[in-house]
C-alpha positions in Angstrom: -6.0 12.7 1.0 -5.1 9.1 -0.4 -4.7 10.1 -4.0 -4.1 5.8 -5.1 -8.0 5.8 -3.6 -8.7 8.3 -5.6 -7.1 7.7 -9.1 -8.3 4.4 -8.3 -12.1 5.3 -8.3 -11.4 7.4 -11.2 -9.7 4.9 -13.2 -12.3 2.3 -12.6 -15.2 4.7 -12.7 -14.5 5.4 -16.5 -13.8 1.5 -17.3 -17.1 0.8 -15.8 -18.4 3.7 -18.2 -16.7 2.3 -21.3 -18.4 -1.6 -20.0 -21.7 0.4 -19.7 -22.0 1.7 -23.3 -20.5 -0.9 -24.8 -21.4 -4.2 -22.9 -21.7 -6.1 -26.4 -18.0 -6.4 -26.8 -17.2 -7.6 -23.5 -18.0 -11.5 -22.1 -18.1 -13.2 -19.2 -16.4 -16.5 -18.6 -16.5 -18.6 -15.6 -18.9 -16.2 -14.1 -15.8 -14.4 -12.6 -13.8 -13.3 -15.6 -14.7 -10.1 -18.0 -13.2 -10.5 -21.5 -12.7 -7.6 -24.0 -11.6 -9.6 -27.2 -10.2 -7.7 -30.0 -7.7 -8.6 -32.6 -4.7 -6.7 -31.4 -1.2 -8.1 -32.1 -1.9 -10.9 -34.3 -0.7 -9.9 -37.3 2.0 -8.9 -35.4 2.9 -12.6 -33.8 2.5 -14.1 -37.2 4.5 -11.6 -38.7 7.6 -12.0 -35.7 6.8 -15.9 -36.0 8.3 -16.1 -39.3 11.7 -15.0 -38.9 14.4 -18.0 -38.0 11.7 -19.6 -37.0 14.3 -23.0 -36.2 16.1 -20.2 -34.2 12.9 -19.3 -32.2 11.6 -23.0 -31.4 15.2 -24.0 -29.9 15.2 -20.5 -27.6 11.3 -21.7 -26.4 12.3 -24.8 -26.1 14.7 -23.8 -23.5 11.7 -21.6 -22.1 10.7 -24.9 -21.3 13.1 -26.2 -19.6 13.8 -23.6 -17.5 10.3 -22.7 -16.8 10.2 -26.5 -14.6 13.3 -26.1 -12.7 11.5 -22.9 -11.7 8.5 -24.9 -11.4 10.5 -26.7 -8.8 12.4 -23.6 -6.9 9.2 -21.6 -6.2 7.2 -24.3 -5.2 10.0 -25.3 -3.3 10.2 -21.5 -1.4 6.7 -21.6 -1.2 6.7 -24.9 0.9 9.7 -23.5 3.1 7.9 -20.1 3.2 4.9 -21.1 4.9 6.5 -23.2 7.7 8.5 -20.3 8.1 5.5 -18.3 8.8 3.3 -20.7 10.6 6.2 -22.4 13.1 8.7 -19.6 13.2 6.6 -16.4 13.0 8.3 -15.3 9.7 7.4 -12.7 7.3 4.6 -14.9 4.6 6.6 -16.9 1.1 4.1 -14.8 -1.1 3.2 -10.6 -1.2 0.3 -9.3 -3.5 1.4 -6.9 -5.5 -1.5 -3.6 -5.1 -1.1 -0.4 -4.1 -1.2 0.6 -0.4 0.2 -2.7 0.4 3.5 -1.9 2.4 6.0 -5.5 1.7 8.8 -5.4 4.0 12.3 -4.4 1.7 10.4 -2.2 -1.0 9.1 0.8 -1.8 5.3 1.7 -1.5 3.5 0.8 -4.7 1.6 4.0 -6.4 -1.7 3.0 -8.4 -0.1 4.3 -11.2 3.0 2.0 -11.4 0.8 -0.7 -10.2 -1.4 -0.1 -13.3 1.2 0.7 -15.6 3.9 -2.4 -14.5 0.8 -4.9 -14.6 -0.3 -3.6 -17.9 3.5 -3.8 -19.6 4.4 -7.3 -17.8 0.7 -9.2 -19.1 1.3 -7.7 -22.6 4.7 -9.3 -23.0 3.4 -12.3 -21.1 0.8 -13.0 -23.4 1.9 -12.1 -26.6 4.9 -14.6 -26.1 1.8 -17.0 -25.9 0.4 -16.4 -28.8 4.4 -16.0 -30.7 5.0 -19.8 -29.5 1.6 -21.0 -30.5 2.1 -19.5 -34.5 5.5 -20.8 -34.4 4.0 -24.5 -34.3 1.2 -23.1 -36.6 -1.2 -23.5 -33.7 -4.1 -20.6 -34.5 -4.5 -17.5 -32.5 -8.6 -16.6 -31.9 -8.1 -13.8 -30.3 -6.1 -11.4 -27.8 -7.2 -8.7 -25.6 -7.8 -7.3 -21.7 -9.3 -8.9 -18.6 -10.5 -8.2 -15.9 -10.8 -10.2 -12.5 -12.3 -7.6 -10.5 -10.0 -4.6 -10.1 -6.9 -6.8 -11.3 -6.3 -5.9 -14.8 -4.5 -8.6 -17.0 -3.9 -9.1 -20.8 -4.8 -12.8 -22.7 -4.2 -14.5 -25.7 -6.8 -17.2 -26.9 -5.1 -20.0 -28.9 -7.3 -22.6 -30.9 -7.5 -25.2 -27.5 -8.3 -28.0 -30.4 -5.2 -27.3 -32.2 -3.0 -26.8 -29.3 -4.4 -30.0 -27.8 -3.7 -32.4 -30.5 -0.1 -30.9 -31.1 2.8 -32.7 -29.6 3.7 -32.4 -26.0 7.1 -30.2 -27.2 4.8 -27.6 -28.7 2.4 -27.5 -25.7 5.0 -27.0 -22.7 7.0 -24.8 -25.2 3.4 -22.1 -25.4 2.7 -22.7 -21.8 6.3 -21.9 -20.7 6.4 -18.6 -22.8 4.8 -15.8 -20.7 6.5 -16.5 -17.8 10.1 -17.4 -19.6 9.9 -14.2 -21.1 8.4 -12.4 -17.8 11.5 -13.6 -16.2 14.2 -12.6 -18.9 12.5 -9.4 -19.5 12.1 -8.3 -15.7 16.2 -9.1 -15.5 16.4 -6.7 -18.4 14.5 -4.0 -16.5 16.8 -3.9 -13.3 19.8 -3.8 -15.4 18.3 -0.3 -17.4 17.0 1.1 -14.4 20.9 0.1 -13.3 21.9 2.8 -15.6 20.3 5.6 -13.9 22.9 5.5 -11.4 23.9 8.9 -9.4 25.5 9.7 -6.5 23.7 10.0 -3.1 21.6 8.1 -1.4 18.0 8.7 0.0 14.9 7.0 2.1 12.6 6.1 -0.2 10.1 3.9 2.2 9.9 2.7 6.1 8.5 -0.3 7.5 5.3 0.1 9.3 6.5 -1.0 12.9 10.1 -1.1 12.6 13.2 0.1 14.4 13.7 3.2 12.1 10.2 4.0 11.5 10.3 4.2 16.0 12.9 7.1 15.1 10.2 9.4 13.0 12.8 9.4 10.5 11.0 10.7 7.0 11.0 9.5 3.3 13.2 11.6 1.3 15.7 12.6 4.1 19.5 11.9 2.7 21.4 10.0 4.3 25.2 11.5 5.1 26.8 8.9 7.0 26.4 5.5 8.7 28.6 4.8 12.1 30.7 7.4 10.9 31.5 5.8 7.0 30.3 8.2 4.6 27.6 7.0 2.2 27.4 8.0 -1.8 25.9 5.0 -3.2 23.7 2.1 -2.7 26.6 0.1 -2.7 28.4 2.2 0.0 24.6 2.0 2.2 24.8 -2.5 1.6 28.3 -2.9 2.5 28.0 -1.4 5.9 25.3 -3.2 7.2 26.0 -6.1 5.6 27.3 -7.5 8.6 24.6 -6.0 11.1 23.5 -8.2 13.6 20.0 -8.0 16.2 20.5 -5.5 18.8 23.3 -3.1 17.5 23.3 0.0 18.3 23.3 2.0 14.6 24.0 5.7 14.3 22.5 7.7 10.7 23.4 11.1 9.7 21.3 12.8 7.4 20.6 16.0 5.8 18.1 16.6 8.4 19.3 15.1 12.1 20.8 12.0 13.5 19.7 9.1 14.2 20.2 6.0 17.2 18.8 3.5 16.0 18.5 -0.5 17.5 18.7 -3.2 15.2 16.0 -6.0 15.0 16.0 -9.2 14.0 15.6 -9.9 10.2 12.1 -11.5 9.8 13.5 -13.8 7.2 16.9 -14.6 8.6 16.6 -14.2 12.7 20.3 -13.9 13.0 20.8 -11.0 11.0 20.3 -7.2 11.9 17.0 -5.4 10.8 16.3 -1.9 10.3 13.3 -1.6 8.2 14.4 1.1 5.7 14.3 0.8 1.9 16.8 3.4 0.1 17.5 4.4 -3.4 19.9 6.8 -5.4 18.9 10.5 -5.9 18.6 11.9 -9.2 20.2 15.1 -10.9 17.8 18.8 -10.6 16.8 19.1 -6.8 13.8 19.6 -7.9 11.3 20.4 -10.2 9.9 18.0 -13.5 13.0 16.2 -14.6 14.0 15.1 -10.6 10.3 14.0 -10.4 9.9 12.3 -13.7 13.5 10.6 -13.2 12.4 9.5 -9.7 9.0 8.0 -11.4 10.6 6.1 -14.4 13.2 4.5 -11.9 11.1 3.1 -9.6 8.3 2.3 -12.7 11.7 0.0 -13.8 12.2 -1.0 -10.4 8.6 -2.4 -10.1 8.5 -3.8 -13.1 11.5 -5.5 -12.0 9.4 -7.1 -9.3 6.4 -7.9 -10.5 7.7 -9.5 -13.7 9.8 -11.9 -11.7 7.2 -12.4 -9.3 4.1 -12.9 -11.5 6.8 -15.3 -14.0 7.4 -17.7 -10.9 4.2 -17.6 -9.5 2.7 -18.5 -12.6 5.2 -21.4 -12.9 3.2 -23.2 -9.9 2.1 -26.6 -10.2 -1.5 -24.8 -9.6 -4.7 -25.8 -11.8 -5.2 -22.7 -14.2 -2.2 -21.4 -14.5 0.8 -21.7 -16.6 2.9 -24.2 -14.4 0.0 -25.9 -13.6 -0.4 -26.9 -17.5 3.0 -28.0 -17.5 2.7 -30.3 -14.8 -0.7 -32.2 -16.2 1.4 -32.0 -20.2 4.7 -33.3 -18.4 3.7 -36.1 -16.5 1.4 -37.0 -19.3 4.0 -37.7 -21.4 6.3 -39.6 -19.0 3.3 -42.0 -17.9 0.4 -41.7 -20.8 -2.1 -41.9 -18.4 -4.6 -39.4 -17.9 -6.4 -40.7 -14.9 -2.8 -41.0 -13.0 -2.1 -37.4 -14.6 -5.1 -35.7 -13.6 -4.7 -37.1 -10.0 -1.2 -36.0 -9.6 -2.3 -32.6 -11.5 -5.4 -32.6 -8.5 -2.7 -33.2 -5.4 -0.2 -30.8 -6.6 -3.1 -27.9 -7.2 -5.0 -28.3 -3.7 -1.2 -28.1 -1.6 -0.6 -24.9 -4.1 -4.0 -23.5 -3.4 -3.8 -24.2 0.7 -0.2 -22.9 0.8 -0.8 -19.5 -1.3 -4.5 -18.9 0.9 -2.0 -19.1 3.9 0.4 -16.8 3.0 -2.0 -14.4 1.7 -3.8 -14.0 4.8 -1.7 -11.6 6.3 -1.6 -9.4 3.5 -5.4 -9.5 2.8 -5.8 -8.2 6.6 -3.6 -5.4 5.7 -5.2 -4.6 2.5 -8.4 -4.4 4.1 -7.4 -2.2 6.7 -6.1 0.0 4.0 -9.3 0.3 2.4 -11.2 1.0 5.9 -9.0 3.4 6.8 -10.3 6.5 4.7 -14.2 5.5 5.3 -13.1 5.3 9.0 -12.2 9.2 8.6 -15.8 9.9 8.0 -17.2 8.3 10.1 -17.9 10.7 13.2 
């Protein structure tokens, strides 16, 4: 049974219960996007807003800063990505984060750390929002959840007047919050999930396809010894293939059996060896609640790892909507003072963003949709 399918249904099912009964407090923008405003966390920015407030500007301000030399680095990857994957046949720049979506290099993604990540990372992304617009006394309307579909996502609505007529500093320093602090906070996550460090080393995922996945090698199997070096930690597992090259011949001892395995080429980096196997440490009690619950919060860290620095760069895109795409129109703006020249270099950068990300996302929307076929298929006599 696919239980994400499931708890899906279920989780959506009693969402679209709670929009049934009360459909007053919900709006539609856009035609596209369902709003739930509520009040939730303003006090709280105002509240934060007012200590060192000198202290908080300056830290933003570097938000800022940073958030268009990563402006420059993603949409720089993104570029490179998808000539990668159009000329060379490489793996796509961009990967949706959703459940049932296998990404090359990382675990499977359950609905519930999908959910939970995606609920934690929009929170912190806009409530830095709506901190930066109180600290230049910019108002906050409202704050609450969205929904674009089945892709949930948090919002803060700032007083568009007020943050309009405010200087250029202020602006780029609210639209470079969310996905400054995204960033910071998602580096914060690996280093606590870090801690949880034991000793041994297990599969924790296998590429659909791959070298290893042609050895029916299995998710949970421990793995003993590589060519004959013994492996306790994740360390032990990256320093002995970190020289692997296509075609070697690879030999894995596990708990279970051993394993010959033939090394393909890296779909990122052709001249380096691929296996297809993502691995992770194994956690004290061999079974039972606190292995499982261990296991859970790790990769929950893990993910949030992920997404945080994934939806932070991604949103720093020189693309219409989002947050990068603000700071390009508010940037250039200011250098030039001309709207028309703004708007059209604003235009140009958002229709290459837009082509490039439809490209890359292509692949995975294939696989998504075969994901979702797959248990009707079942049925189906």
């Amino acid at each position: 049974m696919n239980y994400d399918l499931l708890f899906a249904i279920i989780f959506y099912g009693l969402i679209f219960l709670y929009y049934i009964k009360h459909k007053k407090k919900f709006t539609i923008e856009n035609k596209i996007f369902i709003l739930y405003k509520t009040k939730l966390g303003l006090k709280l920015m105002d509240k934060i807003s007012k200590y060192c407030p000198r202290l908080q500007r300056f830290f933003y301000s570097f938000g800022f800063v940073f958030g268009f030399i990563g402006m420059f680095f993603i949409f720089y990857m993104l570029f490179k990505g998808t000539l990668n994957l159009l000329f060379y046949n490489g793996q796509p720049a961009l990967a949706p984060i959703l459940p049932g979506v296998a990404v090359p290099g990382l675990p499977i993604l359950s609905f519930w750390h999908w959910i939970v990540a995606i609920l934690i990372l929009a929170v912190l992304h806009e409530f830095s929002h709506g901190l930066v617009a109180r600290l230049y006394d910019i108002k906050v309307k409202s704050s609450g959840f969205a929904f674009l579909g089945p892709i949930l996502a948090a919002f803060v609505e700032p007083n568009e007047k007020e943050l309009n007529k405010s200087k250029k500093h202020a602006q780029l320093s609210v639209y470079a919050a969310g996905p400054f602090i995204n960033i910071l906070t998602g580096v914060v996550f690996l280093l606590i999930s870090n801690l949880l460090v034991f000793s041994g080393v297990q599969i924790i995922g296998v590429a659909d396809g791959s070298p290893i996945d042609m050895t029916g090698i299995g998710i949970g199997e421990q793995i003993l010894e590589i060519n004959g070096n013994r492996v306790e930690y994740l360390s032990d597992f990256k320093n002995i293939l970190s020289d692997l090259t296509p075609n070697e011949e690879v030999t894995i001892k596990t708990t279970l059996d051993e394993y010959k395995i033939t090394a393909g080429s890296n779909p990122d980096s052709p001249e380096q060896g691929y296996l297809g196997v993502t691995v992770d440490m194994i956690y004290p009690a061999d079974s039972g609640f606190i292995k499982s619950s261990l296991v859970w919060i790790r990769l929950l860290l893990y993910w949030l790892f992920i997404a945080s620095v994934g939806v932070g760069l991604f949103n720093l895109l020189p693309l219409g909507p989002v947050d990068g795409g603000k700071m390009l129109y508010v940037g250039v703006l200011a250098i030039t003072h001309k709207e028309n020249l703004s708007k059209r270099i604003w235009t140009i950068a958002s229709s290459l963003c837009l082509l490039l990300i439809i490209i890359n996302l292509l692949p995975w929307l294939y696989k998504l949709l075969i994901f979702l076929i797959k248990p009707l298929a079942i049925l189906v006599p």
